[in-house]
N, CA, C and O atoms as a GROMACS GRO file, in nm:
protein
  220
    1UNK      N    1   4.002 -10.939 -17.686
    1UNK     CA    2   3.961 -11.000 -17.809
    1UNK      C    3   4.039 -10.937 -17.924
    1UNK      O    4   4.075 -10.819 -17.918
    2UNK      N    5   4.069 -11.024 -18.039
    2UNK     CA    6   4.152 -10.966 -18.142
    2UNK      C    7   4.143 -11.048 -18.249
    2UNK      O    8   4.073 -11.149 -18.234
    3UNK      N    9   4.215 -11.024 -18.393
    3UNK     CA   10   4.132 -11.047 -18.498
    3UNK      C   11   4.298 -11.199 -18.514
    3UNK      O   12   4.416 -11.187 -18.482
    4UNK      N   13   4.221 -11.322 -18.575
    4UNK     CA   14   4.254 -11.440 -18.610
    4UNK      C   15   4.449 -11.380 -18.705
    4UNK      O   16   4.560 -11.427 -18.681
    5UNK      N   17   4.415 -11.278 -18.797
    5UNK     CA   18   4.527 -11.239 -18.818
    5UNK      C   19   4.646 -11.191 -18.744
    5UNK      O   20   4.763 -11.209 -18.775
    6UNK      N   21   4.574 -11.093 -18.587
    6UNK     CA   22   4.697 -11.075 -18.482
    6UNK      C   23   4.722 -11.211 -18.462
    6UNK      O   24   4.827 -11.268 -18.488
    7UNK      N   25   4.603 -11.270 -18.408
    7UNK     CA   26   4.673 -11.341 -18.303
    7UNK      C   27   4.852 -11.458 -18.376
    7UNK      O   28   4.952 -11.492 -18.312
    8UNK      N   29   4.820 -11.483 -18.516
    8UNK     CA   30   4.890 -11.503 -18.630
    8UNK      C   31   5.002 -11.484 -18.575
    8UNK      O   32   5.074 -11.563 -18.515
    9UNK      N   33   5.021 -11.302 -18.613
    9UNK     CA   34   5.120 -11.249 -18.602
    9UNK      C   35   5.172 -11.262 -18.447
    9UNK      O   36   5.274 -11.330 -18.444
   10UNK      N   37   5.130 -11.215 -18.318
   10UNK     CA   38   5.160 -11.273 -18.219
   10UNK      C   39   5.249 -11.394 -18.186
   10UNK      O   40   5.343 -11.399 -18.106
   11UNK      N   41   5.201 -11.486 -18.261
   11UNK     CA   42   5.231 -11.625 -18.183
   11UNK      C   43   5.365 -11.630 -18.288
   11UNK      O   44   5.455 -11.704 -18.248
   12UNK      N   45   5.390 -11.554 -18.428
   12UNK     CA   46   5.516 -11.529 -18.450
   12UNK      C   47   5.603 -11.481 -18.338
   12UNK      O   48   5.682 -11.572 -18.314
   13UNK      N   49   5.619 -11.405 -18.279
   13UNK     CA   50   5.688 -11.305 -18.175
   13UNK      C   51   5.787 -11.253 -18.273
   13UNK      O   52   5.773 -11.242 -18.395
   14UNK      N   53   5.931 -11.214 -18.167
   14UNK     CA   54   6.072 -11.160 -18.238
   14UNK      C   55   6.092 -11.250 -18.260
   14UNK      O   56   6.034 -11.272 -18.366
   15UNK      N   57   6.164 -11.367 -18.217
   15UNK     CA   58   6.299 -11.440 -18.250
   15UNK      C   59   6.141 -11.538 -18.294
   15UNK      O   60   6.040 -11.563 -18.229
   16UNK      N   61   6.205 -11.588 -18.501
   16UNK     CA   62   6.183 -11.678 -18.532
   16UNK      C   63   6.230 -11.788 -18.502
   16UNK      O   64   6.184 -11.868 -18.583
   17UNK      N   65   6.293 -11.835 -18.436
   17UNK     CA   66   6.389 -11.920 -18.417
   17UNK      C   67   6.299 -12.033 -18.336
   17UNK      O   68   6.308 -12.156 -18.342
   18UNK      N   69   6.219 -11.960 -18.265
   18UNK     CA   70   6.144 -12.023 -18.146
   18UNK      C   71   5.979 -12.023 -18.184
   18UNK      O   72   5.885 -12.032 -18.104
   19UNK      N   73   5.972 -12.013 -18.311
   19UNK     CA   74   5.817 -12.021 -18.351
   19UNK      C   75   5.805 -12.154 -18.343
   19UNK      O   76   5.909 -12.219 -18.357
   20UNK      N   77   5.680 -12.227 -18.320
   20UNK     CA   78   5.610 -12.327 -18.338
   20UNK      C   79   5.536 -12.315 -18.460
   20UNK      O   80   5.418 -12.282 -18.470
   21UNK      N   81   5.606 -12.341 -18.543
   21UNK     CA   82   5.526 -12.331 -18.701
   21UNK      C   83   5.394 -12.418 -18.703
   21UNK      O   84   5.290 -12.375 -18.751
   22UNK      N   85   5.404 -12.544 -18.647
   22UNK     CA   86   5.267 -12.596 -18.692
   22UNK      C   87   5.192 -12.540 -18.620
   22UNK      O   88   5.099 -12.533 -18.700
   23UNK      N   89   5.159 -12.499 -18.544
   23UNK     CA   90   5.089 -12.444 -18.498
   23UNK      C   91   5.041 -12.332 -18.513
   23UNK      O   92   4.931 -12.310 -18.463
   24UNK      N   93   5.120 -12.212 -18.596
   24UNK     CA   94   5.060 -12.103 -18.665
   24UNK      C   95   4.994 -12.136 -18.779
   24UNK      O   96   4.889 -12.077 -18.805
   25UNK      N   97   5.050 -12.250 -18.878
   25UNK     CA   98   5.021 -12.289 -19.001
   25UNK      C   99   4.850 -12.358 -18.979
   25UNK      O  100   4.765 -12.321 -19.061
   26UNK      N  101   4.808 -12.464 -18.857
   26UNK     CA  102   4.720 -12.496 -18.817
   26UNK      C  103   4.579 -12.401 -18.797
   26UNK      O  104   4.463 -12.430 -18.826
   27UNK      N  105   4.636 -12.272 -18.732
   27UNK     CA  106   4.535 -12.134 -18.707
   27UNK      C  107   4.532 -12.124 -18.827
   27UNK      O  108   4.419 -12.144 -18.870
   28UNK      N  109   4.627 -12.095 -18.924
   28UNK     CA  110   4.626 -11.995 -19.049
   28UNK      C  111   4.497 -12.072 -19.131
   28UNK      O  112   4.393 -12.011 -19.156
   29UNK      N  113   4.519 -12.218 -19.170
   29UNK     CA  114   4.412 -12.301 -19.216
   29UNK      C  115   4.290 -12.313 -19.193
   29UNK      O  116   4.198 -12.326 -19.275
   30UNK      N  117   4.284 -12.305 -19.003
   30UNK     CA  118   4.115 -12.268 -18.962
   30UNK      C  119   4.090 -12.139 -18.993
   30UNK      O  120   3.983 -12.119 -19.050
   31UNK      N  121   4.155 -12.053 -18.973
   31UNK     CA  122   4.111 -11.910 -19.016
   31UNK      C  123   4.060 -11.872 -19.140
   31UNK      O  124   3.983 -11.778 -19.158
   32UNK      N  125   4.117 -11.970 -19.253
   32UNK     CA  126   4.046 -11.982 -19.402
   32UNK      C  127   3.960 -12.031 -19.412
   32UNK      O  128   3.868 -11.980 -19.477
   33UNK      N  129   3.948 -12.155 -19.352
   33UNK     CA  130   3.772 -12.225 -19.332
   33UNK      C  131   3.660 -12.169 -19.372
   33UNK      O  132   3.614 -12.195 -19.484
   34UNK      N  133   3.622 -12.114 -19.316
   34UNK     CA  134   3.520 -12.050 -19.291
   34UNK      C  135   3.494 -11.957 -19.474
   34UNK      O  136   3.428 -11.985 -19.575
   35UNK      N  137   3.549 -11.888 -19.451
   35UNK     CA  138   3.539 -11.821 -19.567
   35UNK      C  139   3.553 -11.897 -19.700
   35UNK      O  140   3.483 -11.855 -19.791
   36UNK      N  141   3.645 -12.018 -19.729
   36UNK     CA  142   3.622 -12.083 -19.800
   36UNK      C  143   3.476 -12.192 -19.814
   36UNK      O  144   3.423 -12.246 -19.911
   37UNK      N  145   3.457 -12.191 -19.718
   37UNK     CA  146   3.323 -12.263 -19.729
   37UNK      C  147   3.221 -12.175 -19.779
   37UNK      O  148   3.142 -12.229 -19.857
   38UNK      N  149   3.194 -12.003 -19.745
   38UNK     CA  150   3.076 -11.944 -19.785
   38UNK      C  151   3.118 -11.961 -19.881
   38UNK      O  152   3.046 -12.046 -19.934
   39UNK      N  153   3.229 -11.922 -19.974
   39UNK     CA  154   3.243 -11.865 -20.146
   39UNK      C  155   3.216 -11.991 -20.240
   39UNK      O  156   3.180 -11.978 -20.357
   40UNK      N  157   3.242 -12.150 -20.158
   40UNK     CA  158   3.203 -12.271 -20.223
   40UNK      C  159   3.066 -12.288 -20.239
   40UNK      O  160   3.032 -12.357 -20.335
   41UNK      N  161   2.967 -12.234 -20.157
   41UNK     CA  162   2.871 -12.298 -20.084
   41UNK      C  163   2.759 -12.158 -20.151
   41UNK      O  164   2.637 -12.159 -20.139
   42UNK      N  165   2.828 -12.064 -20.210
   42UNK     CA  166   2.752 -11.968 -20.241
   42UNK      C  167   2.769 -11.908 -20.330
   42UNK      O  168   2.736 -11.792 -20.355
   43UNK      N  169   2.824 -11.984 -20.390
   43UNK     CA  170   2.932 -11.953 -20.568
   43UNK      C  171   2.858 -11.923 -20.657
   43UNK      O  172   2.904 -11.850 -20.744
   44UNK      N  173   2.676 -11.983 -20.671
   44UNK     CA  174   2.608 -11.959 -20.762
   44UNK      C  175   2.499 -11.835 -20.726
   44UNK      O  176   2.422 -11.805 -20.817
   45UNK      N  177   2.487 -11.764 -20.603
   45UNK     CA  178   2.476 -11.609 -20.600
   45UNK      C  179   2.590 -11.526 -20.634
   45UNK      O  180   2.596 -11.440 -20.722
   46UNK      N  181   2.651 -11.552 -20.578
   46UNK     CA  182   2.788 -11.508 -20.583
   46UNK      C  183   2.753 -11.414 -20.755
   46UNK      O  184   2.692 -11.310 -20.776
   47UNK      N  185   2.837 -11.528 -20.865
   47UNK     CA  186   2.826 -11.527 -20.974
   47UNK      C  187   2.725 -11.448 -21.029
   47UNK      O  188   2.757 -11.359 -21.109
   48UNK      N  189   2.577 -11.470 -20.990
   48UNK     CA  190   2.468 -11.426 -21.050
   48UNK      C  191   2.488 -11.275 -21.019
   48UNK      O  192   2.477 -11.191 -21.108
   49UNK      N  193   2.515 -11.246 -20.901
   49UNK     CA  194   2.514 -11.089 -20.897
   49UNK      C  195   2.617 -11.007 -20.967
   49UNK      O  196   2.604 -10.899 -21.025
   50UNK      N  197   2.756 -11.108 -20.944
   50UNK     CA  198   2.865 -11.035 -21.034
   50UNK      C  199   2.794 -11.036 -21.175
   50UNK      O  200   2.857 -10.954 -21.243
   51UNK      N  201   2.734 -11.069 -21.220
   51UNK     CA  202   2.688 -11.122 -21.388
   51UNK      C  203   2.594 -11.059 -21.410
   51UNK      O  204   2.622 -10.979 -21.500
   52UNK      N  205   2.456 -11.045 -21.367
   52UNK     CA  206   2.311 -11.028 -21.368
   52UNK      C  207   2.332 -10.798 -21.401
   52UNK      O  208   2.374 -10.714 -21.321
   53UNK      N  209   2.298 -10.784 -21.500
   53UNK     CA  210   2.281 -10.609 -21.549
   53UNK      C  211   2.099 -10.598 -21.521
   53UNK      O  212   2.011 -10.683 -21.540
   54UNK      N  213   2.091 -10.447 -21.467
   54UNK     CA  214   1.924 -10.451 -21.510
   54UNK      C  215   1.912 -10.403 -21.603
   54UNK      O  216   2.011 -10.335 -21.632
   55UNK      N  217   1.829 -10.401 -21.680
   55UNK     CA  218   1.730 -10.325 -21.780
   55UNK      C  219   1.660 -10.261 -21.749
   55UNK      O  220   1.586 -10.206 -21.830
   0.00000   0.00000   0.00000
């Protein structure tokens, strides 16, 4: 098991020559998913805590 960023780098190898770009570019996009969805989906905690001081 290994993190969405090796495997990235991996499927680069040495010789660029022979990358399958769409297909890294494809991972790279699902790999953002996710995280773009919590920060959309949770933007208004998010905010409140960056913002919110106690008294």
């Amino acid at each position: 098991m290994q993190t969405v960023v090796i495997g990235i780098v991996r499927m680069l190898g040495i010789a660029e020559a022979l990358v399958d770009w769409e297909l890294v570019m494809a991972t790279a996009v699902l790999a953002m998913t996710l995280p773009v969805l919590v920060v959309v989906f949770m933007q208004r905690w998010l905010i409140m805590g960056l913002t919110e001081t106690e008294k």
